[in-house]
C-alpha positions, 0 to 999 in steps of 0.5 A: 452919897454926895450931899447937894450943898444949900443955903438959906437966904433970909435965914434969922427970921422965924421962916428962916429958922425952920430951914435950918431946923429941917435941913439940919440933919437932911440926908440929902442936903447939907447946909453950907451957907447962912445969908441975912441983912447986912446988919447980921451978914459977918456975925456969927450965926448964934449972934445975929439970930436969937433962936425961937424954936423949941428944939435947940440950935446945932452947935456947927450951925451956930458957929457959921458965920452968916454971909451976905445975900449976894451969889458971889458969897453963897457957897450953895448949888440950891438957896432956899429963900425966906426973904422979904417980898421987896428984897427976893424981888432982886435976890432971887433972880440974881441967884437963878442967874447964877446957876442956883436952884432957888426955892422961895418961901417969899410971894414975889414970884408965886403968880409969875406966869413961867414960875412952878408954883408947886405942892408936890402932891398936888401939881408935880408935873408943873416942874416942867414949866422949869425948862420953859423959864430957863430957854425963856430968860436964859438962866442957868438956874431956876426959880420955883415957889411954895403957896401961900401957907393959907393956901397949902391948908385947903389945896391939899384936901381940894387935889382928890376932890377935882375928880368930882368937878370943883365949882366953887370953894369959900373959906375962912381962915383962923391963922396963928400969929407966927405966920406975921413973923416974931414981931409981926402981931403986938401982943396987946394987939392979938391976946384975947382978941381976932383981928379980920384982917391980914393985908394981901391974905385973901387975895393971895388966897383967891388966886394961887388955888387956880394955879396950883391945881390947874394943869400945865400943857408943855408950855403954859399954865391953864387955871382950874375953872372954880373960884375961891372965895376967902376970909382971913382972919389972925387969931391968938395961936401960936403955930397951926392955921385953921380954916373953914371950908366950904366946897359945891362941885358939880357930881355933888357927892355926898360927905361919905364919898369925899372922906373915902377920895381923900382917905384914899388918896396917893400922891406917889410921892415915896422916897420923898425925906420931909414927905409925911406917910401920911400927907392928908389925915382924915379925922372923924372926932367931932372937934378935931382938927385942933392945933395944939393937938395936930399941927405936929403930925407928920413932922409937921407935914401932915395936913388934918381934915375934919367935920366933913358934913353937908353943907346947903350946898356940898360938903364942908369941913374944916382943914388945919396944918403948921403954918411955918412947917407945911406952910412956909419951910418945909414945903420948900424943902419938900419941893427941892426933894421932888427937883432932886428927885427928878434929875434937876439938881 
């Protein structure tokens, strides 16, 4: 099998990292281009980036000499983007322009009203918003973007309880610091201590759901009829975002019946490399999900579900997933799988 060459834009940051981590070994991608800031772009790899993961650094990606975040520069069919919001503004177009498939982790373009916004179990049908992008800008590439990796968290579990009629969703969220970046949280700021508030988070939060799970009719997308309601919150942990959650729906099942739809749940997604076999795990332990305990399941992929119970009006729970796995570099991933998938790379 000929692998579809990738690179990765924004690749010594800590988004940028876990690309690398799950493109190292992909069976169906092989990564032939690193891209970073000038400052980094002529330096070998393991010299601009001071690698932060627990696993070790590949000695072939190590010896890769990192390039500018210019289309001239980058040898790749598909770029998987974790740039800064300002600078993707600019790069990521460039690239789609170019002929590139673009998979961006970055916010820029995630509400762009003929940009997929894509959880592959959630909405893959809004891949054809791709060919509507293409005719409308004139790309011979495309655009396509992951949420928000707060959103990722309670989408999930939220997809197989649509069929109950969602009417109102309330959150708050406990999220690890990596989710700032290496240098994002000061460490004095954040140990022993909550910080409630995380800058653009909640807004972000209260949009991306009606688009992710709203439908797309051949031309446009049409937002799900719920709102969200959300606070965000930065805690001491390392990696694993934890939120609370609250749902009413209009069938108002009872938590038994939200478990068996959730259990029950197929994305039919199979065939899929980074797709966990199970993608949403339901708990029944009284203190689980836990973050230390379940950000790693699946890969990293699988998004854990626990404490379903009534509340004063419908059911609560609490959801948590790796953030900067399922959350940022892997849902990326995830959605190029499903473009390759469907005959578009």
């Amino acid at each position: 099998m000929v692998k579809i060459k990738a690179g990765v834009l924004g690749a010594t940051g800590a988004v940028g990292q876990r690309f690398i981590e799950g493109l190292k070994n992909h069976p169906w991608f092989d990564l032939t281009s690193v891209a970073a800031s000038e400052r980094s772009a002529g330096k070998k790899y393991k010299d601009a980036a001071k690698w932060r993961l627990e696993s070790e650094l590949p000695a072939d990606i190590a010896e890769m000499t990192v390039v500018n975040v210019d289309p001239k520069e980058v040898d790749a069919d598909i770029v998987f983007s974790a740039l800064p919001s300002d600078e993707a503004k600019t790069a990521e177009p460039a690239f789609a322009q170019a002929g590139m498939a673009v998979a961006s982790n970055t916010s820029s373009y995630r509400m762009v009203a003929d940009v997929p916004l894509l959880i592959p179990e959630c909405n893959a049908d809004h891949i054809g918003m791709i060919k509507v992008q293409q005719e409308k800008r004139g790309w011979e590439g495309y655009l396509t973007t992951n949420p928000n990796c707060t959103t990722v968290m309670f989408c999930l579990p939220l997809k197989p309880l649509m069929k109950f009629g969602i009417e109102t969703v309330h959150l708050a969220s406990m999220q690890a610091v990596s989710g700032a970046g290496y240098e994002g949280v000061p460490s004095m700021a954040i140990l022993g201590n909550v910080i409630p508030y995380i800058g653009g988070e909640e807004e972000k939060v209260e949009m991306e759901a009606q688009k992710i799970l709203g439908k797309f009719d051949g031309e446009k997308f049409v937002d799900a009829p719920f709102t969200v309601s959300a606070s965000c919150h930065r805690v001491p942990v390392m990696d694993g975002h934890t939120e609370a959650v609250w749902v009413t729906m209009r069938e108002n099942p009872t938590p038994a019946e939200v478990k068996k739809a959730m259990r029950d749940f197929d994305a039919g997604l199979k065939g899929l490399p980074t797709e966990p076999e199970v993608p949403l795990a339901v708990m029944e332990e009284i203190d689980r999900p836990q973050p230390r305990l379940d950000r790693n399941k699946g890969r990293g992929m699988t998004v854990s579900v626990g404490r379903i119970r009534p509340g004063v009006t419908g059911v609560k729970f609490i959801c948590m997933g790796h953030n900067t796995v399922r959350g940022a570099a892997g849902a990326s991933i995830l959605n190029a799988e499903l473009l390759h998938k469907k005959g578009l790379l």
